[in-house]
C-alpha positions in Angstrom: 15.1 111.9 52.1 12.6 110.1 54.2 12.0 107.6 51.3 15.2 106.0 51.5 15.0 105.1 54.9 14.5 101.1 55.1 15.0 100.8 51.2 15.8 97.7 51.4 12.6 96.4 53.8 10.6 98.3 50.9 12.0 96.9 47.7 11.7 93.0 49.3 7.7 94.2 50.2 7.4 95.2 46.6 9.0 92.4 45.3 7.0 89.9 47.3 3.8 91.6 46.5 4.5 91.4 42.8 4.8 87.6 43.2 1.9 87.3 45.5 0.2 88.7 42.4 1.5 86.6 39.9 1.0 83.3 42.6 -3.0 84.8 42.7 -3.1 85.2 39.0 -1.6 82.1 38.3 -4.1 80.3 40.0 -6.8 81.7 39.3 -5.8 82.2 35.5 -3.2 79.1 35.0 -1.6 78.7 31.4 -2.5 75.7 30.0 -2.1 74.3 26.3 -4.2 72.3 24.0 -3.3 70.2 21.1 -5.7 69.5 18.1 -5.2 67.1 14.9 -6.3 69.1 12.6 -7.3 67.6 8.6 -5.0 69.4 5.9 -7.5 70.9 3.1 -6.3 70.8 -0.5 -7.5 74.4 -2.6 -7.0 75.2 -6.0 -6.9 71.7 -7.4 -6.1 71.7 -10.6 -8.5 69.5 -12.7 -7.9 65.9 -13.9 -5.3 65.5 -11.3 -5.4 63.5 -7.8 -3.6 64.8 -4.7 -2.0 62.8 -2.1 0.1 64.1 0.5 3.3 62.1 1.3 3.8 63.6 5.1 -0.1 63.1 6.1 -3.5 64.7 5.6 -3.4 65.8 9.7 -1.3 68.6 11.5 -0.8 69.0 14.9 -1.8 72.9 16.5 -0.8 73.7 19.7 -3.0 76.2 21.4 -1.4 78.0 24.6 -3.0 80.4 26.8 -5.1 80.8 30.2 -7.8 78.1 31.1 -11.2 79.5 30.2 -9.6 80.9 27.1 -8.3 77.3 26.0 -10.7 75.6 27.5 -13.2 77.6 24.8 -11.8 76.9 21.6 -12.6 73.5 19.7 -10.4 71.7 16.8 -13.9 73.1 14.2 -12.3 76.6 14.8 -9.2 75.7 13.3 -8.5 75.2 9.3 -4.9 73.8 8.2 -5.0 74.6 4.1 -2.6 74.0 1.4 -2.8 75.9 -1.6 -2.3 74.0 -5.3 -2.2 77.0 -7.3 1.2 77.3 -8.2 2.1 73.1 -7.3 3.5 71.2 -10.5 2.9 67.6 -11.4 5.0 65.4 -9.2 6.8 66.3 -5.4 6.0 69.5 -4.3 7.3 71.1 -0.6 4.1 73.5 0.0 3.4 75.5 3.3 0.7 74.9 5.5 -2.1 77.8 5.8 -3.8 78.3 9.3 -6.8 80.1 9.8 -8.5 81.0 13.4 -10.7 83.3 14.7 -9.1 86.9 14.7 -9.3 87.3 18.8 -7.1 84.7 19.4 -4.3 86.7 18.4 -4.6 88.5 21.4 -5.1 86.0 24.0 -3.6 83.1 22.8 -0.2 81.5 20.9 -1.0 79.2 18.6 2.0 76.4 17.8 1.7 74.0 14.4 4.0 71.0 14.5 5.2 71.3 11.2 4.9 74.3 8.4 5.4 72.7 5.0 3.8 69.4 3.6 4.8 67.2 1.4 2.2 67.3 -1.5 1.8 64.7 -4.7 0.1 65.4 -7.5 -0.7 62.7 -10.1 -2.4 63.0 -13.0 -5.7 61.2 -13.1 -6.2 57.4 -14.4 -9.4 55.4 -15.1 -9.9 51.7 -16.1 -12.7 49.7 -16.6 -12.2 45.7 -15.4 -14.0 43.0 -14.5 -15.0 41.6 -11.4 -13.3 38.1 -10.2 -15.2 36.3 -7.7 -13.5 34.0 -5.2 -15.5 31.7 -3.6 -14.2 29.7 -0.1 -15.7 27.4 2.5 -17.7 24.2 2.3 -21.9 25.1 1.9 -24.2 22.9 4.1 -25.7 21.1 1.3 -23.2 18.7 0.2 -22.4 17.2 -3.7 -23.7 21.2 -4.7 -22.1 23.4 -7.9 -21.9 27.3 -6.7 -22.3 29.7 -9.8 -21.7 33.1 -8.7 -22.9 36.2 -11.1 -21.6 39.5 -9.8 -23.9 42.8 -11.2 -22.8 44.4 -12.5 -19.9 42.1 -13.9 -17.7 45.2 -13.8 -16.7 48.5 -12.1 -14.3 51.6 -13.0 -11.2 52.4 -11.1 -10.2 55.9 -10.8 -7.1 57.7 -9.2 -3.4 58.4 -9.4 -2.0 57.1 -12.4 0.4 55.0 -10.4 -1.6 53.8 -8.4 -4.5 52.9 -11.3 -1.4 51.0 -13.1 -0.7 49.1 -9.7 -4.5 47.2 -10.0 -4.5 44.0 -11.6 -8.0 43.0 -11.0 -11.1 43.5 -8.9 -11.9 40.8 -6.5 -15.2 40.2 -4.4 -14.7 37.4 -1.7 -17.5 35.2 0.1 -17.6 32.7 2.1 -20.3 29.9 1.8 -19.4 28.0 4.7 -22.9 27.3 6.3 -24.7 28.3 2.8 -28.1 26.5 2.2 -29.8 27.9 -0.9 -29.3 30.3 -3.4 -28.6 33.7 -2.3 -28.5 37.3 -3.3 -26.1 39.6 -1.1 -24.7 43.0 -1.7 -20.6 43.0 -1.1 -17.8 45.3 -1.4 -15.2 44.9 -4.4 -11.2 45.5 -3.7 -8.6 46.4 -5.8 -5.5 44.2 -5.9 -2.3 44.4 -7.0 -0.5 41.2 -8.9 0.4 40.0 -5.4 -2.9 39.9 -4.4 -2.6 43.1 -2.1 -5.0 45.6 -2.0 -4.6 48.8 -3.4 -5.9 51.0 -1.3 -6.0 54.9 -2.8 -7.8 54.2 -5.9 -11.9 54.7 -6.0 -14.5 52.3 -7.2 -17.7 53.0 -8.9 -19.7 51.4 -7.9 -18.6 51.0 -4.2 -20.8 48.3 -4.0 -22.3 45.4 -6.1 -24.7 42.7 -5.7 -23.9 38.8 -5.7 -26.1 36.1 -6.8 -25.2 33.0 -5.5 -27.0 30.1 -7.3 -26.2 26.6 -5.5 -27.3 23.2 -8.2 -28.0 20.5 -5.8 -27.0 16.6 -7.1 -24.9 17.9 -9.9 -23.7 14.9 -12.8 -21.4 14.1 -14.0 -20.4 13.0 -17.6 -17.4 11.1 -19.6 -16.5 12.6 -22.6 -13.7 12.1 -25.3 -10.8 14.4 -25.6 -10.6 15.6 -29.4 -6.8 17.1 -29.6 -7.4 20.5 -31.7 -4.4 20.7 -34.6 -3.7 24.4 -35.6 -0.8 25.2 -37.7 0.4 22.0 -39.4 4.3 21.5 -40.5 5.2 23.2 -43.1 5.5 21.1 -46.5 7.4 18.8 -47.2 6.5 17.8 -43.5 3.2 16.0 -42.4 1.1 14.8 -39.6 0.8 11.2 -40.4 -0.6 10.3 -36.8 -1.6 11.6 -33.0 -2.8 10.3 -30.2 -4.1 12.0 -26.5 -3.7 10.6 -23.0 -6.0 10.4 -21.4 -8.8 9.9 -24.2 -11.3 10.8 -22.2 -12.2 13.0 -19.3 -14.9 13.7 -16.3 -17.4 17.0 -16.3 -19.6 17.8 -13.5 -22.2 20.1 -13.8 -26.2 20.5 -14.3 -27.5 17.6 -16.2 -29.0 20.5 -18.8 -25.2 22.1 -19.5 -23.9 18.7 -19.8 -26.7 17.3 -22.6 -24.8 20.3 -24.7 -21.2 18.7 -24.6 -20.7 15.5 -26.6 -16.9 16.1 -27.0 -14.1 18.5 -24.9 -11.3 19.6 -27.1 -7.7 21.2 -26.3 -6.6 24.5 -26.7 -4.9 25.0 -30.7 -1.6 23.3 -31.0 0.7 25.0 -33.6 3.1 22.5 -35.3 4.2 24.9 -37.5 7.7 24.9 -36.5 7.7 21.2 -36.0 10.0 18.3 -38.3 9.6 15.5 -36.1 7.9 13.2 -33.8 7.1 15.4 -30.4 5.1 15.2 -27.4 3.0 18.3 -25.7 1.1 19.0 -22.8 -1.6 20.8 -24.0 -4.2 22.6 -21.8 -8.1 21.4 -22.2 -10.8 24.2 -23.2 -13.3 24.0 -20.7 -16.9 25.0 -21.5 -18.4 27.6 -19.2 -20.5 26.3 -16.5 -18.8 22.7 -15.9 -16.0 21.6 -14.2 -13.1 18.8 -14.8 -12.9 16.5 -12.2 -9.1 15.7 -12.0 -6.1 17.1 -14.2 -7.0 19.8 -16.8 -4.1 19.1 -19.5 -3.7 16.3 -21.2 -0.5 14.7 -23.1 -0.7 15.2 -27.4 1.7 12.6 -29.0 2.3 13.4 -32.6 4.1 11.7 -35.5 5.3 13.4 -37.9 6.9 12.4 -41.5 8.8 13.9 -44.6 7.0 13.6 -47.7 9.6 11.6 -50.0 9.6 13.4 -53.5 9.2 11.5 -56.7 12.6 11.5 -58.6 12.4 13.6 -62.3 12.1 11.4 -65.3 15.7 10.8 -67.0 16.0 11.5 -70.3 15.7 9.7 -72.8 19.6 7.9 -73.7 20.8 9.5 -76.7 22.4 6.5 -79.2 24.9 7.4 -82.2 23.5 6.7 -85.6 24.2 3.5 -87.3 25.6 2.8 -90.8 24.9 -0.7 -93.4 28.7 -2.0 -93.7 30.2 -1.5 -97.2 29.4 -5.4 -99.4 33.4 -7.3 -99.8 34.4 -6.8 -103.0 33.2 -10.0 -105.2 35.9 -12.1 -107.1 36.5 -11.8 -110.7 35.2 -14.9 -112.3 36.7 -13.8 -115.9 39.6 -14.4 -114.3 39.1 -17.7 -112.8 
């Protein structure tokens, strides 16, 4: 029964050589943890569809364990997957795959921040539209016409269907502030919404196109007459019996060679189908390529308009009653006289 004597001295030794242990070990061997972002892999993608995920395309992993363990693993060792075999066009709640080397199992706990993501899929959308060029800023040379030619003049928008709706136009915007000559530049095209926003999940092809800037120094400028085109005239009995355009004449500026071409500008068609009487219209003017209208580009279109009076039907001719010789008076008897 020798063991029991000074129990209690024993079991304290024990105790506080167990935690002198643990003290050693833990620092020499501290826990630590280690968080990666790591990028969500889409397999199984079905084709002619594009996949966006709603909750983001990163995941946080935790990785806990001792120091040289933790301090050897790396974020290229980890691989966050979602699976799209069984995923339906539209929402779909999907759980989050992770893959690590096997031995980590044994020495370390590995933590993901969240175990289901929030997966869209769309089906795929392409349009082909042309390129809009907006030009800003003052070049160096002054009294100069820019033409800008984008090539090629247009591109092919690809992506989620929704988002492929969303795209009004493709813009490319330069700035010739400080611009001496012609130029030839390579830019990047964006895809904008009808606000003028870009849209930003869509692809373009090409990514990149190139911009000829052409710069006409001393441009002229030339008065023309505005010639007010009539479409559709009022339907008969109703006429056009005069017409007349304010202003009568207008200003072009451009390269003395585009403007030789253009002896007259006229107005967009004006339908006066529906039209009984006298009205006035502004009417837009129809501006040749490679010119500009110095001041307003409408004009005003008075036009008169009449009723064609219709000739009355010839009477008939006036019917008269037929006439009869009057009976002679009796003569007198002249035996009897």
């Amino acid at each position: 029964m020798g063991w029991r004597t000074n129990l209690i001295e024993k079991i304290g030794s024990l105790i506080t050589a167990i935690l002198l242990v643990l003290y050693v070990q833990s620092q020499l061997h501290p826990i630590i943890e280690q968080t990666y972002e790591v990028p969500i892999e889409m397999l199984n993608t079905p084709p002619n569809f594009e996949v966006s995920l709603a909750s983001g395309n990163r995941v946080r992993v935790t990785v806990r364990g001792m120091r040289e363990v933790v301090e050897s693993t790396t974020a290229n060792q980890i691989r966050a997957a979602v699976d799209l075999r069984n995923a339906q066009p539209g929402e779909n709640n999907l759980p989050i795959q992770l893959q690590y080397p096997p031995d980590w199992e044994r020495s370390l706990t590995i933590t993901s921040e969240r175990q289901r993501a929030r997966v869209v899929l769309e089906q795929r959308l392409s349009r082909q539209l042309p390129v809009r060029v907006a030009l800003s800023g003052t070049p160096e040379l002054q009294e100069v016409l820019a033409e800008a030619v984008p090539e090629p003049a247009s591109v092919r928008i690809t992506g989620p269907e929704s988002a492929v709706r969303r795209v009004r136009s493709v813009l490319v915007s330069f700035d010739m502030t400080g611009l001496q000559g012609d130029l030839e530049v390579d830019v990047v095209p964006t895809a904008v919404d009808a606000n003028g926003e870009p849209v930003l999940n869509v692809q373009i092809n090409p990514a990149q196109l190139r911009l000829k800037l052409n710069l006409i120094p001393q441009p002229t400028s030339k008065t023309v007459p505005v010639s007010p085109r009539l479409g559709d005239l009022p339907r008969f009995p109703y006429r056009v019996v005069w017409f007349s355009v304010e202003p009568v004449s207008v200003q072009l500026r451009g390269s003395p060679a585009r403007l030789a071409e253009i002896s007259v500008l006229e107005t967009q068609p004006i339908s006066l189908r529906d039209f009984t009487q006298d009205t006035q219209v502004r009417v837009p003017l129809k501006i040749p390529p490679g010119v500009q209208v110095i001041g307003a580009r409408e004009v005003t279109v008075q036009v008169r308009i009449t009723r064609e009076e219709q000739p009355a039907p010839p009477k008939p001719p006036e019917q008269r009653p037929p006439t009869t010789e009057p009976a002679e008076p009796n003569q007198p008897n002249k035996e009897g006289d």
